[in-house]
N, C-alpha and C positions, 0 to 999 in steps of 0.2 A: 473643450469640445469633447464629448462621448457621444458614442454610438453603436448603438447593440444591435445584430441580425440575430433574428429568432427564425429557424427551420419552421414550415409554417404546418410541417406532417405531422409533429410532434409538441410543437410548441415550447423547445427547448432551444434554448439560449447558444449558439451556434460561434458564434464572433461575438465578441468587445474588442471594441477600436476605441483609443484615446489620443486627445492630441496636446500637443503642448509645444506654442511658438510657431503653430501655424503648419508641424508636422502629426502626421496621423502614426501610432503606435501601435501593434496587435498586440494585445494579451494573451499571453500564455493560459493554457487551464489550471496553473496552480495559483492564478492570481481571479479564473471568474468566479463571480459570487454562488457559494454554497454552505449548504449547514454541515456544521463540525460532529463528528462523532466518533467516539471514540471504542476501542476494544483491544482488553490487556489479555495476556498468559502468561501468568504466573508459571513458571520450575516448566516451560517448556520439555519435552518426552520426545522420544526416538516413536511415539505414537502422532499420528498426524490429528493437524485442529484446524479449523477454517472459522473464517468468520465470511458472512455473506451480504450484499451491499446491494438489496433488488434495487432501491431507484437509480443507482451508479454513481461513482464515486467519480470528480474531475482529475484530482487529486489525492493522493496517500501519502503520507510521514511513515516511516518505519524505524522503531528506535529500540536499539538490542544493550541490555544492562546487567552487568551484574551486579545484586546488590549489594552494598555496604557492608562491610566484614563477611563477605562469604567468599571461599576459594575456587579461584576457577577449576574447571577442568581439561586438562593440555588439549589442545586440536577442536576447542569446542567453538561451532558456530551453527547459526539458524536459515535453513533453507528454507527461501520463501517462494511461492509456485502463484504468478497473479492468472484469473480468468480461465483456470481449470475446465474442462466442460464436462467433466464429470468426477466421482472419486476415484475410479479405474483411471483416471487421467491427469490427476493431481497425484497419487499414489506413485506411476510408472515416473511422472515428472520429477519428483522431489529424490525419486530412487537413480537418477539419472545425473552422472557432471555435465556439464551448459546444459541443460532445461531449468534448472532451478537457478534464483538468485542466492549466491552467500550474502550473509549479514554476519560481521563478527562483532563481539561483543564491543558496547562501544561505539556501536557503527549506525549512523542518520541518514536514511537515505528516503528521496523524495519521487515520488511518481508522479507521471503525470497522463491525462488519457483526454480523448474527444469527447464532445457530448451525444456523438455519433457511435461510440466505443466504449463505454462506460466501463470503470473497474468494478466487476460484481462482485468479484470473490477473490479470497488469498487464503491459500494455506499453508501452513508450517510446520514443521518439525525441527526437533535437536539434531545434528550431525552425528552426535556420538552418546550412550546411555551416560545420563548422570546421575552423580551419586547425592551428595549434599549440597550441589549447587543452588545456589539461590538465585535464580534472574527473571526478569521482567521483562516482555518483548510487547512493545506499545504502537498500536497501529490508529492515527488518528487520519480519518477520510473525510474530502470535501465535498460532502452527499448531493445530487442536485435535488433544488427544490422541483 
């Protein structure tokens, strides 16, 4: 048995219900149906970078690397700032402890939002200037169609 409620203001996909053995299941938004898409940063910078997500993301992957044969640098991690509402506000956030997320190198981490709240936006910065570090910070979103 499935069963999806669509918001009928918008037309977007609200609830998935599944059942199995005669019980009804809600699904998570990391599990309702959306398109994947993806956005890298390469040698992340103590300068701030966003990627932006107008039809809204259900879902976000965040995955922080350093690559293969390059040296970290001590104390280093990537502050992530989701749904900013402006740069003035993504800026103050990321310059702030608890307003931003830590990601440490290494580190997977999954979001999840309403189709009533959508993830529009994330932006990022390094914690600390790097010199020859080489990493990868990989943000794949569950777009809604």
């Amino acid at each position: 048995m499935s069963l999806q409620v669509t918001d009928a203001t918008d037309d977007r996909l609200t609830v998935q219900v599944k059942g199995t053995a005669g019980a009804a299941h809600t699904v998570p938004p990391s599990e309702m149906p959306a398109a994947a898409t993806v956005a890298l940063f390469r040698d992340i910078t103590t300068t701030r970078q966003a990627t932006q997500l107008p039809s809204g993301a259900l879902w976000v992957a965040v995955s922080y690397r350093l690559l293969p044969g390059a040296t970290a640098v001590t104390n280093q991690f990537a502050r992530v700032v989701i749904n900013a509402s402006s740069d003035a506000d993504a800026n103050g956030r990321l310059a702030t402890d608890g307003a931003f997320i830590p990601v440490c190198q290494g580190d997977d981490l999954l979001f999840s939002a309403s189709s009533s709240d959508p993830i529009e936006r994330i932006d990022v910065i390094a914690s600390a200037a790097v010199g020859a570090e080489k990493t990868l910070l990989t943000i794949v979103a569950g777009v809604q169609s």
